[in-house]
N, C-alpha and C positions, 0 to 999 in steps of 0.2 A: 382272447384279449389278455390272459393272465399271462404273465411273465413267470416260469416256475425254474428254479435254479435247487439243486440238493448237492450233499456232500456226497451223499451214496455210491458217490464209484469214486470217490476220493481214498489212498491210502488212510489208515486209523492215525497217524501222525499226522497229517494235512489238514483237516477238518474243523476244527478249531478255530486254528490261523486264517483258514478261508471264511469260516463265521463271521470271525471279529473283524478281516476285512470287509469282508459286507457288509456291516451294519456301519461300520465309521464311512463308508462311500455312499450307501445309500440312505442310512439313516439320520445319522450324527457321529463322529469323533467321539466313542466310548471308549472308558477299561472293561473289557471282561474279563473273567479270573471262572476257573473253576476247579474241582479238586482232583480230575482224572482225564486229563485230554486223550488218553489211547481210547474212552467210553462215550467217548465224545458224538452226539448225531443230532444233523441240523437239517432243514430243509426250508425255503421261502418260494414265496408268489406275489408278487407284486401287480395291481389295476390301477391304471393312471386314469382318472376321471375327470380330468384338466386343471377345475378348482381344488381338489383334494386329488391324495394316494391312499389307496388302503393296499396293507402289505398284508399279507398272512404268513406267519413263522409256525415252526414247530423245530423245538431242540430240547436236550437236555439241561436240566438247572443247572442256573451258572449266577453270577455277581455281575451287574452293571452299576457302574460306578462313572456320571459325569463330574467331571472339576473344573475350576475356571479357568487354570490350563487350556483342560479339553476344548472348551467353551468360547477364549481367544482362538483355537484354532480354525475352528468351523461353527458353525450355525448358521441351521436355518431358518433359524427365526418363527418356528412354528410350536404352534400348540400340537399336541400326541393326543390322543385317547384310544386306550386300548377296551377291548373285550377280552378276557378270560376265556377261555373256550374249555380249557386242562390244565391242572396244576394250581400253583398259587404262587404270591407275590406277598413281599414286604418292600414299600417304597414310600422314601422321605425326600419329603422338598418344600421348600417354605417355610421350616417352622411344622410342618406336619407328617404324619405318619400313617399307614394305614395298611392292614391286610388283606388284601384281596382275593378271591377265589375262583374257583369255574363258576361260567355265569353273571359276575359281575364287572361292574367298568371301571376304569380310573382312569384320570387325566393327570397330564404334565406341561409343562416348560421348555421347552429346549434350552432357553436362554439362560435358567438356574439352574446350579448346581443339583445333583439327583443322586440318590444311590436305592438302589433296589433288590433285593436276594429270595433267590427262587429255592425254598427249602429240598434237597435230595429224595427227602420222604413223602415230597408230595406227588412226586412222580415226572414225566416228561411237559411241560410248558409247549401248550399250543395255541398262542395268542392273536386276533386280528388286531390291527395299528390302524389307525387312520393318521395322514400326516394331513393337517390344515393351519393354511397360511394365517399369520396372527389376527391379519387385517379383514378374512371374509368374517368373524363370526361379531354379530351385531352387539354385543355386551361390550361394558366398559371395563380395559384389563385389570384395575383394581377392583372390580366385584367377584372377576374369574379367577382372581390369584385364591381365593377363599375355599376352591374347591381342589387346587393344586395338592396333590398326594392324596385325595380322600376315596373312599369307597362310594360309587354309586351303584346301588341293586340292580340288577339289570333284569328281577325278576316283576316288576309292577311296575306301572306307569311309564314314563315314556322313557325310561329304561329299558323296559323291557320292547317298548316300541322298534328302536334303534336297534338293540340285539335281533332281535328279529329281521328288520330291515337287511341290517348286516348279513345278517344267514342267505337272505334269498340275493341278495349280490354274486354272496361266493358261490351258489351254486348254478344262479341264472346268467349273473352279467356277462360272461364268456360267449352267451348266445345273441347277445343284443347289436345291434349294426356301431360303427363309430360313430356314427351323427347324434346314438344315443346317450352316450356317454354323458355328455358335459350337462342333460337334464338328470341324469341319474345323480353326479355329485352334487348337484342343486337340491336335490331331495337331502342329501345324507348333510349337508352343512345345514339348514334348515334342520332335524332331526336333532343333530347334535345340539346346536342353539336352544331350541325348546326344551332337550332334557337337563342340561345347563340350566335355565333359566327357572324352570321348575325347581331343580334345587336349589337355588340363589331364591322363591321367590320374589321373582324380579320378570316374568310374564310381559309386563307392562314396558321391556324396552325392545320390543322384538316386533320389529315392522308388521302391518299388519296381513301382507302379502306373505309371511315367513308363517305365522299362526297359524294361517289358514291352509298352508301348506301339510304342515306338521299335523293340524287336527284332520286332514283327508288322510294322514299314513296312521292314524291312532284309530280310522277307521273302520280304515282295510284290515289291521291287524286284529280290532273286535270281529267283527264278520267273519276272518280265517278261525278265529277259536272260536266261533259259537255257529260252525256252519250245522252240524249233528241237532241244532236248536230247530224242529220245523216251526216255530215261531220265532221265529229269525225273520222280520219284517222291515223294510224302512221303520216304521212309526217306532217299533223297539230299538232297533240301533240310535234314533236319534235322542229317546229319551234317556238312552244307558249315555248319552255323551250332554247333556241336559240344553238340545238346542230346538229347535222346532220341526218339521219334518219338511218345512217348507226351506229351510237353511240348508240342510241335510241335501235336500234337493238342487240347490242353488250352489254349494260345495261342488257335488258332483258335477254338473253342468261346466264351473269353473277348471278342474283338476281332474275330473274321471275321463278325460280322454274319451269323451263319444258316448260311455258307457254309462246307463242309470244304476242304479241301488237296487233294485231286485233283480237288473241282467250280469252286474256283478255276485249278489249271493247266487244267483241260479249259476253262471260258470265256474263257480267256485267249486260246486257242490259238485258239476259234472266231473269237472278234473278229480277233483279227490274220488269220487266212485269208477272213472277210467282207470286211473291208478291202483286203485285194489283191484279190477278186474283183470290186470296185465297181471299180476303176481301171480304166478303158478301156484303157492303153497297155498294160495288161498281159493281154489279153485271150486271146493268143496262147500263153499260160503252161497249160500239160495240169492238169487240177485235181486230179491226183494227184501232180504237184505243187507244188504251194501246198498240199497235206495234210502232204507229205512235207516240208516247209520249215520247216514248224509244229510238227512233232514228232507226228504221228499216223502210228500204228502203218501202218495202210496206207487203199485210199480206203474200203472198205464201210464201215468202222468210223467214219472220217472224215462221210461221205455220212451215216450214218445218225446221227449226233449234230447233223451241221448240221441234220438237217430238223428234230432233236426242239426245237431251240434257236428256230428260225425259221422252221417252217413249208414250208419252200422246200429242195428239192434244192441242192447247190451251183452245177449247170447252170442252174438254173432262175433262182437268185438271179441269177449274173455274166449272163446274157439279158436279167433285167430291169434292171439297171444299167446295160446298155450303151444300152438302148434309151431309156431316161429320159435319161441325157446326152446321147444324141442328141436329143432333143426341145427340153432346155434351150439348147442348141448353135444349135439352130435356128429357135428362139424370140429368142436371144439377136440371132443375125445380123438376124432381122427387124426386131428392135427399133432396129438402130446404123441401118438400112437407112431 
């Protein structure tokens, strides 16, 4: 589903030019400037989600500069918010300013003026964008203007919800059917709004459909960091989010897709223990523990969910893992050969 476009078989004089035409067609009408275009390397990806795009870049530091010039030419009329992924940023808009780093978020304007500079020293800039239309995100635009050029952490709270979210996009959404799409950026406009709204504050203007969305993806994301917890229970997740276990229950019902609250931490726990058992280098690892890593109780219990999930013991699984990378390993060799 990703759209991936690189300069890398572009001449070292070409690159540049081909950037900066990208981003003014597909993004907005920018200046960029930088101080070495022969050192110049870009690459983008683009996921259209129907309400939203998220683009993922990765280039070398350069200067974006919009101006009202720029601004009569084109706009789309959308709010930005980036993720940090590499590098860092200095960007001013509104009256504000702010530096941003790997790991955290900033938001923008299309429709004001911007300028932004990605220091040489901090290395190559590998940023996720979201573009969202002005009109889905439920806040009133003079509350949103407040956050325009600022740093949001993207290391706690629903900061860190969103970056997260974000992450498993670019790595899963390629795999998902198109009919799923347009529920996927329904998650992430929702996402954005709450963590918005949390720094505004301002909670209270966000439908109540949109809350309840947002607090089932703050939940998914406790559960993934605290699956190694074997008290990792419904009754603990709902008191670490201060609701009742019966809401908790009623959430899921609503948003968990089919799925309850312990058959989500129990799949959670299997995939991450399937996953270490694929890795070859960790083959040496007793698979009682990587049960016990995972937050299962002990291995029978362990052993006998992995088979009912996949068919295969967990011995039997990490055997035939190891044995297929060895084959691809050796196929690979004969192929360089």
């Amino acid at each position: 589903m990703w759209s991936v476009v690189s300069a890398g078989e572009l001449p070292a004089q070409e690159r540049f030019d081909w950037f900066a035409d990208l981003v003014s067609r597909e993004v907005m009408p920018t200046a960029l400037s930088v101080d070495r275009t022969a050192d110049f390397q870009a690459e983008a990806a683009v996921l259209d989600l129907k309400t939203v795009r998220i683009a993922r870049f990765g280039f070398s530091p350069l200067r974006s500069r919009r101006t009202p010039a720029l601004i009569r030419r084109g706009d789309p009329e959308q709010y930005q918010l980036g993720l940090m992924r590499r590098g860092a940023t200095v960007l001013s808009q509104h009256r504000n300013d702010c530096s941003v780093g790997a790991g955290d978020l900033v938001f923008w304007d299309t429709s004001r003026p911007s300028d932004a500079a990605m220091p040489i020293a901090s290395g190559p800039v590998q940023l996720t964008m979201l573009q969202l239309p002005r009109d889905v995100l439920p806040l009133r635009s003079r509350r949103i203007d407040r956050l325009l050029a600022s740093r949001i952490p993207g290391g706690h709270g629903l900061g860190a919800v969103l970056a997260s979210y974000l992450g498993s996009l670019e790595g899963h959404a390629g795999q998902c059917a198109p009919e799923d799409l347009p529920r996927l950026g329904s998650v992430v406009v929702d996402l954005v709004a709450a963590c918005l709204a949390q720094n505004l504050d301002a909670e209270e203007q966000l439908p109540a459909e949109a809350r309840s969305r947002a607090l089932i993806q703050r939940i998914h994301t406790f559960v993934d960091t605290h699956l190694g917890d074997p008290d990792l229970t419904p009754a603990a997740v709902a008191a670490a989010h201060h609701i009742s276990v019966r809401t908790l229950h009623q959430l899921f019902q609503a948003h968990g897709e089919g799925e309850t609250v312990h058959a989500r931490i129990r799949r959670r726990r299997l995939e991450r223990c399937r996953d270490e058992l694929a890795r070859p280098e960790l083959a040496g690892r007793p698979v009682q523990a990587v049960a016990a890593r995972w937050g299962f109780s002990g291995p029978a219990v362990f052993s006998r969910a992995f088979r009912t999930a996949y068919g295969l013991s967990p011995t039997e699984y990490r055997a035939l893992s190891v044995k297929e990378d060895r084959a691809e390993r050796t196929a690979g060799g004969a192929a360089r050969s």
